[in-house]
C-alpha positions in Angstrom: 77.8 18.9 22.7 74.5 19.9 23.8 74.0 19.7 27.8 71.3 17.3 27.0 73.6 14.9 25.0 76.0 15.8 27.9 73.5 14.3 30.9 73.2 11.0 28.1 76.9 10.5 28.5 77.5 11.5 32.3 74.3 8.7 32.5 76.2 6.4 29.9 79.6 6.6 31.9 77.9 4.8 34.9 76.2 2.0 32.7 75.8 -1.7 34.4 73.2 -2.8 31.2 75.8 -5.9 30.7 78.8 -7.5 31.9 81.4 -5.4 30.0 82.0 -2.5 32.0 83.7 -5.2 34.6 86.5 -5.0 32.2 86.3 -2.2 30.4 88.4 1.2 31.2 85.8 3.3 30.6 82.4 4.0 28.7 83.5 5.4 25.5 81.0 7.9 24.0 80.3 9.8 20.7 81.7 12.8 20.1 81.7 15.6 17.2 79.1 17.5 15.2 75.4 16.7 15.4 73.0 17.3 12.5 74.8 15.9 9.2 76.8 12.5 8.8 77.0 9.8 11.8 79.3 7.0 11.7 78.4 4.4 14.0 81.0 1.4 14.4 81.2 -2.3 16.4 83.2 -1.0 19.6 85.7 1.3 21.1 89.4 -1.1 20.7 92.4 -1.0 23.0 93.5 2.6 22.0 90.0 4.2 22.3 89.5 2.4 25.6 92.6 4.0 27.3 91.5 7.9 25.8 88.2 7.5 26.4 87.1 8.5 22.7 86.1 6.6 19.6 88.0 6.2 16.5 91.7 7.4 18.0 93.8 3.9 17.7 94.7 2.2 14.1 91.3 1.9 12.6 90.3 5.2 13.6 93.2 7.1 12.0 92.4 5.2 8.4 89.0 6.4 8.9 90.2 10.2 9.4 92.7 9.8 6.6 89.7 8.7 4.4 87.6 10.9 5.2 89.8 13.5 4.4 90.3 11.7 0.7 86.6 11.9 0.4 86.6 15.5 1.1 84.6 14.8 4.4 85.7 17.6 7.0 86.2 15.6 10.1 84.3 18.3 12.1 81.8 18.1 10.4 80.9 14.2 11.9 79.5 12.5 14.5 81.2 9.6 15.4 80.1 6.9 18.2 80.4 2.8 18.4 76.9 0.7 18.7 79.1 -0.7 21.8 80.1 1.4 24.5 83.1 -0.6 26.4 85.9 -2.4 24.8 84.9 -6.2 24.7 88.4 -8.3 25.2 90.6 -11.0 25.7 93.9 -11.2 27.3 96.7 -12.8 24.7 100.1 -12.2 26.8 100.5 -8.4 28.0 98.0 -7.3 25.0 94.4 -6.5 25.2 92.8 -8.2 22.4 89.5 -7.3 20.5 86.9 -9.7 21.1 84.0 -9.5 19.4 80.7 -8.7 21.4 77.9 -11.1 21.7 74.0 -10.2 20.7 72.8 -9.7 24.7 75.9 -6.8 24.8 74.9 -5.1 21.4 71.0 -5.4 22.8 72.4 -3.8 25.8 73.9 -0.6 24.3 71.0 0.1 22.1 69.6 2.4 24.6 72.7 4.5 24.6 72.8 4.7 20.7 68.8 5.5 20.5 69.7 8.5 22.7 72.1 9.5 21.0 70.4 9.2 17.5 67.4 11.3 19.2 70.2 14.4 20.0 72.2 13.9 17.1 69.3 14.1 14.3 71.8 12.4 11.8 70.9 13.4 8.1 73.1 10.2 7.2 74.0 7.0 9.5 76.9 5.0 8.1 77.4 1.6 10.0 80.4 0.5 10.0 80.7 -3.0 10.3 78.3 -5.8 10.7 77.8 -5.3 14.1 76.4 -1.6 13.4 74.1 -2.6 10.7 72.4 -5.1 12.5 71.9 -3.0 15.3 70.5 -0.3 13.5 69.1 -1.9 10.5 68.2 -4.9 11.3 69.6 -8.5 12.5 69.8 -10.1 9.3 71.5 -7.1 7.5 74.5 -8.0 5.5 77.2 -5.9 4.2 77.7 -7.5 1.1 73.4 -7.4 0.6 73.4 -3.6 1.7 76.7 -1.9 0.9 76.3 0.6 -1.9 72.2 1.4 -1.9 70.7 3.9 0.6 68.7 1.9 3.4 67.1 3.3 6.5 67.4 2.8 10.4 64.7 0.9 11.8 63.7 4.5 13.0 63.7 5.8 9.2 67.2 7.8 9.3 68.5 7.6 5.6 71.7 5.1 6.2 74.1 3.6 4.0 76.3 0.0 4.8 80.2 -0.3 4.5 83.0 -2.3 5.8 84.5 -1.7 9.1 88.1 0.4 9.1 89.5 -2.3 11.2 88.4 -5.0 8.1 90.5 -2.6 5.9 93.7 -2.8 8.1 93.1 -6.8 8.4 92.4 -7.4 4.6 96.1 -8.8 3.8 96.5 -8.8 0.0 93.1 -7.5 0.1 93.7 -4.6 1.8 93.9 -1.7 -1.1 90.9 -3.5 -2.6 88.9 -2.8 1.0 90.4 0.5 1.3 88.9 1.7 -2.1 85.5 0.1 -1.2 85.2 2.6 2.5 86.5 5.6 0.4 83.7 5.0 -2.2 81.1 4.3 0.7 82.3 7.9 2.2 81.9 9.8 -1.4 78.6 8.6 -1.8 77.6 9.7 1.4 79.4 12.7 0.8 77.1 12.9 -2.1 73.7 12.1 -0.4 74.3 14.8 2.0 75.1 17.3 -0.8 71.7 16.1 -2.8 69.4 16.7 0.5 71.0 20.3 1.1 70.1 21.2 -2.2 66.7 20.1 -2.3 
C-alpha cells in the first residue's frame, strides 16, 4: 500500500461522516493490489467487521474461491466495500446485516473517491446494487447493466454483477447465481487481458 493510500486509511479509521461508526467495530478499508481489477462491494459483514478487512467471512471466501475458478490471482486485486462500517441489527446474540440507507452510502463516497484516485483501477466490478449505484449512478440496475462494460461516473471502465452474499442466499437458485459471478469475473478477466495487449 502506498504511504499515501496509507494516510487515506489512518484518516478513514477516525471517520464521523454518518451515524455508523457508533456501532460499528471498526472502519474497514481496502486492501490488495492497485493498478488492475477493483472490486468494490455494499459493506464490510459481521466477520470482516471483527478482522478489520473486507471480504474474510462467508461471502468473501465464495468470492476468493471464484476468483480462483476464473483464473483471477487473488493478489493481483484490489478489494474495498462502497461502505466503510458494518451497518446492523441485533437478532438474539447475532449481529445481523442491515442494509445501509442512501445518506450512509453518500457518506462513504469520499473514502471510495480516494481510494479510486490511489488505486487507478483498470477495471471496477460493483458488486451489488449498492456499489453500482454509488459508482455508476442511482438508477443503475443489475439486471439492466450485468454483462456490458459501463463506466464510473469518473470514466473507469466497470462492469455490474451480483453480490457474493446474493449467491450464498439464492436457495434453489444458488448454482444458477454462482455461474452468473464466475462469468462476470471471466469477462473481466478478459477485459483486462484485451487492454494489456493493446
Amino acid at each position: 500500500m502506498s504511504p499515501s493510500l496509507r494516510a487515506v486509511e489512518r484518516e478513514a479509521a477516525e471517520c464521523r461522516r454518518c451515524p455508523l461508526w457508533k456501532r460499528g467495530t471498526q472502519t474497514v478499508f481496502g486492501e490488495g493490489e492497485p493498478g488492475g481489477l477493483m472490486l468494490v462491494g455494499e459493506q464490510p459483514g459481521d466477520v470482516e467487521d471483527r478482522e478489520g478487512r473486507p471480504f474474510v467471512g462467508p461471502a468473501g471466501r465464495l468470492l476468493r474461491k471464484l476468483l480462483e475458478e476464473a483464473e483471477i490471482d487473488e493478489e493481483s486485486v484490489y478489494l474495498t466495500n462502497a461502505v466503510k462500517h458494518f451497518k446492523w441489527r441485533p437478532k438474539g446474540k447475532r449481529r445481523i446485516h442491515d442494509r445501509p440507507n442512501w445518506s450512509e452510502i453518500r457518506a462513504c463516497d469520499h473514502w471510495l473517491v480516494l481510494e479510486l484516485a490511489e488505486i487507478r483501477p483498470r477495471l471496477v466490478l460493483c458488486l451489488g446494487v449498492t456499489a453500482a449505484q454509488l459508482l455508476i449512478g442511482r438508477d443503475a440496475r443489475i439486471g439492466a447493466l450485468r454483462g456490458r462494460k459501463v463506466e464510473t461516473r469518473d470514466g473507469v471502465p466497470a462492469l455490474v454483477s451480483i453480490h457474493p452474499s446474493a449467491v450464498l442466499r439464492a436457495g434453489e437458485d444458488r448454482e444458477t447465481r454462482r455461474a452468473e459471478l464466475l462469468e462476470d469475473l471471466e469477462l473481466a478477466r478478459d477485459l483486462l487481458a484485451k487492454q494489456r495487449a493493446a
